[in-house]
C-alpha positions, 0 to 999 in steps of 0.5 A, spaced: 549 123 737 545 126 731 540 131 733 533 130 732 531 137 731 522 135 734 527 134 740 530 139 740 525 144 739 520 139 744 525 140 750 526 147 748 518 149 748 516 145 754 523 149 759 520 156 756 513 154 758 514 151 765 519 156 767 514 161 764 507 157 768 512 158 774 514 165 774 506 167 773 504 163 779 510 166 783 507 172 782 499 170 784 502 168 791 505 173 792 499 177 791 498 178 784 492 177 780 486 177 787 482 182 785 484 187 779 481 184 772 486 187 768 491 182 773 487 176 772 487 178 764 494 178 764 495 172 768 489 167 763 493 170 757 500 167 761 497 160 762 495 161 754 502 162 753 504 156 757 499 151 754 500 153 747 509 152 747 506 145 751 502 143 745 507 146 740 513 141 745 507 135 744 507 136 737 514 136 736 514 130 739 510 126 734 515 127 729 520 123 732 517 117 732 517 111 726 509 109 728 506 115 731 499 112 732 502 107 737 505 113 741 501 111 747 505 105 748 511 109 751 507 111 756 506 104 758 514 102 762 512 107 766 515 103 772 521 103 768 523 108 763 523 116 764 521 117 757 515 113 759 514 117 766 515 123 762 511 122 757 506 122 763 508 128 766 508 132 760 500 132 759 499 133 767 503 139 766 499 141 761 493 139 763 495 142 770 497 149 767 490 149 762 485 148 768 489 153 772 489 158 766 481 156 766 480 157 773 482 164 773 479 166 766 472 164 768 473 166 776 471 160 779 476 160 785 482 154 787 487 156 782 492 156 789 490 148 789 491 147 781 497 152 781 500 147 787 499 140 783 501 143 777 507 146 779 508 138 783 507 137 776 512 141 772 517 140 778 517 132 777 518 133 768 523 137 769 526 132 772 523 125 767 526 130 761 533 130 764 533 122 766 531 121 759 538 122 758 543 123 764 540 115 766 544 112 759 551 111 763 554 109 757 555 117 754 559 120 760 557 128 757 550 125 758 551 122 765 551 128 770 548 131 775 549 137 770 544 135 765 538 135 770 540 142 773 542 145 766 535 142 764 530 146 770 536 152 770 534 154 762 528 152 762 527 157 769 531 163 765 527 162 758 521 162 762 522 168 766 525 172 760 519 171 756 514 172 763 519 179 763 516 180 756 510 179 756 510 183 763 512 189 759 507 189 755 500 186 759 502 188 767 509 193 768 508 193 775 511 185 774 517 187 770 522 189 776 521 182 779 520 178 773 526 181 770 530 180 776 529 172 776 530 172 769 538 176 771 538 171 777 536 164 773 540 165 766 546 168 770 545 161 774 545 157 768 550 160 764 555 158 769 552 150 771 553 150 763 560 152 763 562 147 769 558 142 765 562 143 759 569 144 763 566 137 766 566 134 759 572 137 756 575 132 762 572 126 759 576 120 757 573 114 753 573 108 757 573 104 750 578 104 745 579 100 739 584 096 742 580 094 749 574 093 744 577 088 740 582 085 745 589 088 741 594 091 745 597 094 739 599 101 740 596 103 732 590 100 730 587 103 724 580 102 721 580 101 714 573 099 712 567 097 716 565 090 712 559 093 707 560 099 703 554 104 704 551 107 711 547 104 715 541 107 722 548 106 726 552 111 722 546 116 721 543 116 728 549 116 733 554 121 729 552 128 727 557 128 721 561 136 723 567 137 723 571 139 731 571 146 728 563 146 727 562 144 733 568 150 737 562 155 733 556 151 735 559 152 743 562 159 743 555 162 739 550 159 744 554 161 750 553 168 746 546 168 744 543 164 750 547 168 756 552 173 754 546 177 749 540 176 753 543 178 759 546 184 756 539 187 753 535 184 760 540 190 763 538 194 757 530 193 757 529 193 764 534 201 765 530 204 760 523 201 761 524 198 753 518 192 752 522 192 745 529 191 748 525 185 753 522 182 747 529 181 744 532 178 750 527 172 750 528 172 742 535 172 742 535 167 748 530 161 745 535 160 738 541 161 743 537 154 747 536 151 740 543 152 738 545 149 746 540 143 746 543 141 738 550 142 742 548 137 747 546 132 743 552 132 738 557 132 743 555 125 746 560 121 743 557 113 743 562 108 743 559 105 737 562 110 733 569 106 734 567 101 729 564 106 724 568 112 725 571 110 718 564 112 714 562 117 720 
């Protein structure tokens, strides 16, 4: 497939949020944030955080559509589509973390009640954003549970890496936990991503050319496709990278998502460094963008076997 950069930095965007909104609410049932008014600060500029990489995910959104005035149909196939289903929980959640962050700013009580149905909220888009893909059975690298547990388990290691951030910075005592979770989660991802990616090497295509056309003939070669340029088919369902390409996409989001930010997460939290901190959430977010463009690209549609002489 051919990635659409708005979806990648959407999906991006709105994982570091939820994870972060997640980690701020653990820390208010765990008793953080009753009383202290500098606690509570901490916990209203989290939630304006949240809101805003959920805003900035919303907007991105726009820019993958042809008819963007007409954005409010795809919510309208709710009862069949998980692009309709999540386009309804994305602004639930949203919506959620913004009445939860406004309650704690104006001190007007039930942020429990709001954080409850928000974190309902973020539970349930997470798992209508992996739907979107993993439903579509047809590109095997996509159809797995992997695909929904790699989508909750990035979005819970970028958000308590930036929590862990923004922690060193605002409420120090929150660090060690915040940190911790941090190690747990990108530890925990980094090893549902490599299993996924184990799983995909495996794969082999159900079609081929001859089970396409009917032929048995053990060398069929495609010459030409019938026109003479591209099309929508030979621009949106392949990315136009070599093998090789794709080899240095793998081994440096492996690195940069995983491998970097672990190391300087141990390095900020032995030495107390928000600097080191700050930087594992910054190496941590290109490194997911380099993996979300690694997801899309790896799913290999059978369409390509008709035009993979262009391709």
């Amino acid at each position: 497939m051919n990635p659409a950069f708005s979806v990648i930095f959407l999906t991006t965007l709105i994982g570091a949020g939820q994870g972060l909104f997640l980690a701020l609410f653990g820390a208010e049932l765990a008793g953080f944030g009753g009383q202290a008014e500098a606690e509570r600060g901490f916990l209203v500029n989290g939630g304006i955080v949240v809101v805003g990489l959920t805003g900035l995910g919303l907007l991105c959104s726009f820019f993958h559509l042809g008819r963007p005035e007409r954005a409010w149909r795809t919510a309208t196939m709710w009862r069949t589509s998980w692009l309709s289903r999540e386009v309804i929980a994305l602004p639930l959640f949203g919506g959620g973390a913004f009445c939860w962050t406004v309650a704690h700013a104006t001190g007007s009580g039930g942020t429990l009640a709001i954080g409850l149905l928000t974190v309902l909220a973020c539970a349930g888009l997470f798992i209508c954003t992996a739907m979107v893909y993993a439903s579509v059975r047809f590109l095997q690298e996509w159809a797995s549970a992997f695909t929904l547990v790699n989508y909750a388990l990035l979005g819970l290691a970028s958000g308590c890496t930036l929590a862990t951030a923004l922690a060193a910075w605002g409420a120090p005592g929150l660090v060690p936990g915040f940190g911790a979770a941090a190690l747990v989660f990108t530890a925990a991802a980094w090893l549902s991503r490599a299993l996924s990616l184990a799983r995909n090497a495996r794969l082999k295509p159900k079609s081929t050319l001859q089970s396409a056309i009917g032929i048995r003939h053990p060398q069929i070669a495609q010459r030409a496709m019938g026109f003479m340029g591209g099309s929508f088919n030979t621009r949106e369902f392949f990315h136009g990278k070599s093998a090789l390409a794709l080899r240095q996409v793998k081994w440096g989001f492996l690195l940069t998502a995983f491998v970097l930010p672990l190391g300087l997460l141990t390095l900020g939290l032995a030495q107390g460094s928000a600097a080191a901190l700050g930087l594992a959430f910054g190496v941590q977010y290109l490194g997911l963008l380099a993996e979300r463009w690694f997801f899309f690209a790896q799913a290999n549609h059978p369409q390509n076997l008709y035009y993979q002489v262009i391709s």
